[in-house]
C-alpha positions in Angstrom: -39.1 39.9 -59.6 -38.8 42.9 -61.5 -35.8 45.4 -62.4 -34.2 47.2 -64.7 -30.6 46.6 -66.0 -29.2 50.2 -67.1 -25.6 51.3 -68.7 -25.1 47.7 -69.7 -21.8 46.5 -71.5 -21.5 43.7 -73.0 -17.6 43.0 -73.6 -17.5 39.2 -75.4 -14.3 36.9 -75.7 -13.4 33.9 -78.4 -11.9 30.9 -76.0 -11.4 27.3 -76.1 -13.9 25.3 -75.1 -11.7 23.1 -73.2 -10.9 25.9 -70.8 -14.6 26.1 -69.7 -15.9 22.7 -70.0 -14.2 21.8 -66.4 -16.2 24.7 -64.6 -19.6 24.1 -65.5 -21.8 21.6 -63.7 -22.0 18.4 -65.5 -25.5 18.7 -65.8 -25.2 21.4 -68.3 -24.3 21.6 -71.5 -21.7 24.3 -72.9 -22.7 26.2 -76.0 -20.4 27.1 -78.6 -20.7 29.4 -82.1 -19.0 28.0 -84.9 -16.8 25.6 -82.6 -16.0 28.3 -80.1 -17.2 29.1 -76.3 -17.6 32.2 -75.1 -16.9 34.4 -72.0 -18.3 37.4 -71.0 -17.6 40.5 -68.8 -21.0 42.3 -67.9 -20.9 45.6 -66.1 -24.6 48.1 -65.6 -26.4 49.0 -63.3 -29.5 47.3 -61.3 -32.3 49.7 -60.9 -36.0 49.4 -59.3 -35.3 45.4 -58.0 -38.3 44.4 -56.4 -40.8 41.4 -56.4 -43.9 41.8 -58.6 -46.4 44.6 -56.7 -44.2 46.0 -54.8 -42.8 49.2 -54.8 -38.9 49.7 -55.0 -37.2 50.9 -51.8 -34.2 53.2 -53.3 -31.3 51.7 -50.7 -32.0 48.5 -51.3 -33.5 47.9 -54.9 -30.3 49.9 -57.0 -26.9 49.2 -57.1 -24.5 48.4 -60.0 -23.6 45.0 -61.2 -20.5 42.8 -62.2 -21.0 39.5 -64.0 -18.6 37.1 -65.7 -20.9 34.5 -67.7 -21.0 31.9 -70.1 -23.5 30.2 -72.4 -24.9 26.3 -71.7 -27.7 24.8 -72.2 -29.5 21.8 -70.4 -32.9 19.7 -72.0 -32.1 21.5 -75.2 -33.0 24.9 -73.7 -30.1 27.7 -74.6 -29.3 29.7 -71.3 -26.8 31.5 -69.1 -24.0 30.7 -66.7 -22.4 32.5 -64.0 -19.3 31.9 -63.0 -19.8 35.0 -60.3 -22.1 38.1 -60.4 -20.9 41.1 -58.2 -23.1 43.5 -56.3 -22.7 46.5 -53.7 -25.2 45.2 -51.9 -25.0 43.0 -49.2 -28.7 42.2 -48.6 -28.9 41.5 -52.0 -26.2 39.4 -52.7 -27.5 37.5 -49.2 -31.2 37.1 -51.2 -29.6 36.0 -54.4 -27.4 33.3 -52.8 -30.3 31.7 -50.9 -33.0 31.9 -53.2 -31.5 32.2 -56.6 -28.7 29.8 -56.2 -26.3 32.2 -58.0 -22.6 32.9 -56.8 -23.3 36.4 -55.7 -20.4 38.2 -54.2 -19.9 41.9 -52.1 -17.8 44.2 -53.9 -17.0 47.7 -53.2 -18.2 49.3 -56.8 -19.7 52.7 -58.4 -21.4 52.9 -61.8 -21.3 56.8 -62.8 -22.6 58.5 -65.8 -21.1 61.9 -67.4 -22.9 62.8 -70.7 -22.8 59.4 -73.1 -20.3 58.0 -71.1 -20.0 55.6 -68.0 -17.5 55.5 -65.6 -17.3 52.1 -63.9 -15.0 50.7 -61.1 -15.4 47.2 -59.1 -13.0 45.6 -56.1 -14.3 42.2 -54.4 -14.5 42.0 -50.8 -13.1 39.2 -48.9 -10.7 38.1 -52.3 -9.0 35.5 -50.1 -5.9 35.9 -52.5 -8.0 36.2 -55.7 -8.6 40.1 -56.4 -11.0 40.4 -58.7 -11.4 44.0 -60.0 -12.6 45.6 -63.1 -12.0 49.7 -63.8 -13.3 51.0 -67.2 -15.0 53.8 -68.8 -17.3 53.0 -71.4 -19.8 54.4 -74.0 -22.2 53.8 -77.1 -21.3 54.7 -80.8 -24.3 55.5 -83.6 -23.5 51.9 -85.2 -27.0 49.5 -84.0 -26.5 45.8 -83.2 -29.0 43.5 -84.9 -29.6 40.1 -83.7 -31.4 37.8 -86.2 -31.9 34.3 -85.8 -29.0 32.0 -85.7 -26.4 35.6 -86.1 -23.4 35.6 -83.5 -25.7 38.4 -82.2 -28.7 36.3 -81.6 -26.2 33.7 -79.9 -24.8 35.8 -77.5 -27.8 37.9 -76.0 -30.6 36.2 -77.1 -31.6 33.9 -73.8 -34.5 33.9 -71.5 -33.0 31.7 -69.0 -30.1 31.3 -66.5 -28.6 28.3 -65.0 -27.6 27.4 -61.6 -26.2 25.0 -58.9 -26.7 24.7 -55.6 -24.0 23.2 -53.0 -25.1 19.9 -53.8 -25.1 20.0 -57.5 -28.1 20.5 -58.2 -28.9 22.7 -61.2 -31.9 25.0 -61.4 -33.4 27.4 -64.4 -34.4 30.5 -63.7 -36.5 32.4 -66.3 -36.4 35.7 -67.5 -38.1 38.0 -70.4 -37.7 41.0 -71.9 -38.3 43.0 -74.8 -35.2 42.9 -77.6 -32.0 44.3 -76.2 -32.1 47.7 -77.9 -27.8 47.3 -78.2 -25.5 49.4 -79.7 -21.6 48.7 -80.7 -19.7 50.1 -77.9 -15.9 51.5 -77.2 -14.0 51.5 -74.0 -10.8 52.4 -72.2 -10.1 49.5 -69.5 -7.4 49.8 -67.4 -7.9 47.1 -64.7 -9.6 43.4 -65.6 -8.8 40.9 -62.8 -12.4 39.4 -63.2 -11.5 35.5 -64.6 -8.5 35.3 -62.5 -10.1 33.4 -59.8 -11.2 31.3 -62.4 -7.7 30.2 -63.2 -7.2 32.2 -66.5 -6.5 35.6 -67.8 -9.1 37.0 -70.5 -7.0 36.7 -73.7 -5.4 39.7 -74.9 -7.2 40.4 -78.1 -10.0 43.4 -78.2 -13.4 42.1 -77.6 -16.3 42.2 -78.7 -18.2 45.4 -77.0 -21.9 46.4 -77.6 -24.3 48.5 -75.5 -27.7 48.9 -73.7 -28.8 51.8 -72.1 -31.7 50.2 -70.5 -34.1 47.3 -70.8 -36.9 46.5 -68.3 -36.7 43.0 -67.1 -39.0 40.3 -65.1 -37.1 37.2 -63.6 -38.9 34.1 -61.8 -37.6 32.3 -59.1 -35.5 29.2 -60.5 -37.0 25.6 -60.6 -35.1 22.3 -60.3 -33.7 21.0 -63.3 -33.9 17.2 -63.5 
């Protein structure tokens, strides 16, 4: 597959590793910096989805994106988890949940961009009792984010793979590549983050981390069992 992930923000949070080690597959390892997990809020936009030669089709191949995600690790190799990953598309989320093995969901969302800035808001379909919305508008500063090896940085974005787990418990790795994330710091005014409630928490109330990517051109294989 190939894409493009625009308007991306990254928006990172310190929290106990004991309050994610219960929702990841026991197959999988959870990573932590310096004793501490991490979870992440990740709006942008999906642009030009489409598998290898093929052209994109413009109502099906772009629509923005919601993930909340963690870092594990399984056979030593550093990855991603999901805990959900909204789309507003249906067909998409459909494709994702089949073939991918990823917790896609349908949320009603718009990803809008005036000048610098980007003006995001999400709302879950079919909650079932556990809204999970996200409303924020969000922008670059001048400050660059560099990621060397074994930096916070490099911890966080650094990964070429994602984990999953199918209704059996089964975990798969799906790989990705790119080139490196050209990210900037980042500032934003959030006024509504349900996202981890249907996780069981709220996101703790100190400011995140918050860096930005304006666009990075992405290929993704289709994910192989992971013994």
């Amino acid at each position: 597959m190939r894409m493009v992930w625009e308007d991306l923000l990254f928006e990172h949070w310190r929290v106990p590793p004991e309050l994610l080690r219960p929702l990841i597959p026991a197959g999988l390892e959870l990573e932590t910096f310096d004793g501490t997990a991490w979870i992440a809020i990740v709006p942008f936009r999906m642009t030009g989805v489409r598998p290898r030669a093929t052209p994109p089709l413009p109502w099906l191949s772009d629509f923005p994106e919601l993930n909340v995600r963690t870092y594990v690790s399984a056979g030593g190799k550093a990855g991603v988890w999901f805990f959900s990953l909204d789309a507003d598309q249906p067909v998409a989320v459909a494709t994702a949940r089949r073939f991918f093995h990823l917790n896609y969901r349908w949320a009603e969302m718009s990803c809008e961009r005036a000048g610098e800035a980007v003006a995001y808001r999400s709302r879950r379909r079919r909650a079932a009792g556990k809204p999970a919305e996200y409303r924020a508008n969000y922008w670059p500063l001048d400050a660059t984010v560099p990621t060397p090896r074994g930096s916070l940085g490099d911890f966080l974005v650094n990964r070429y793979c994602l984990y999953a787990a199918d209704r059996e418990g089964r975990t798969y790795r799906g790989e990705v590549d790119h080139a490196p994330w050209p990210l900037h710091e980042a500032a934003a005014e959030v006024t509504l983050d349900t996202m981890t409630r249907p996780l069981g928490f709220d996101l703790p109330e100190q400011e995140p981390l918050r860096w930005f990517a304006r666009r990075l051109e992405v290929v993704a294989w289709l994910p192989e069992r992971v013994e």
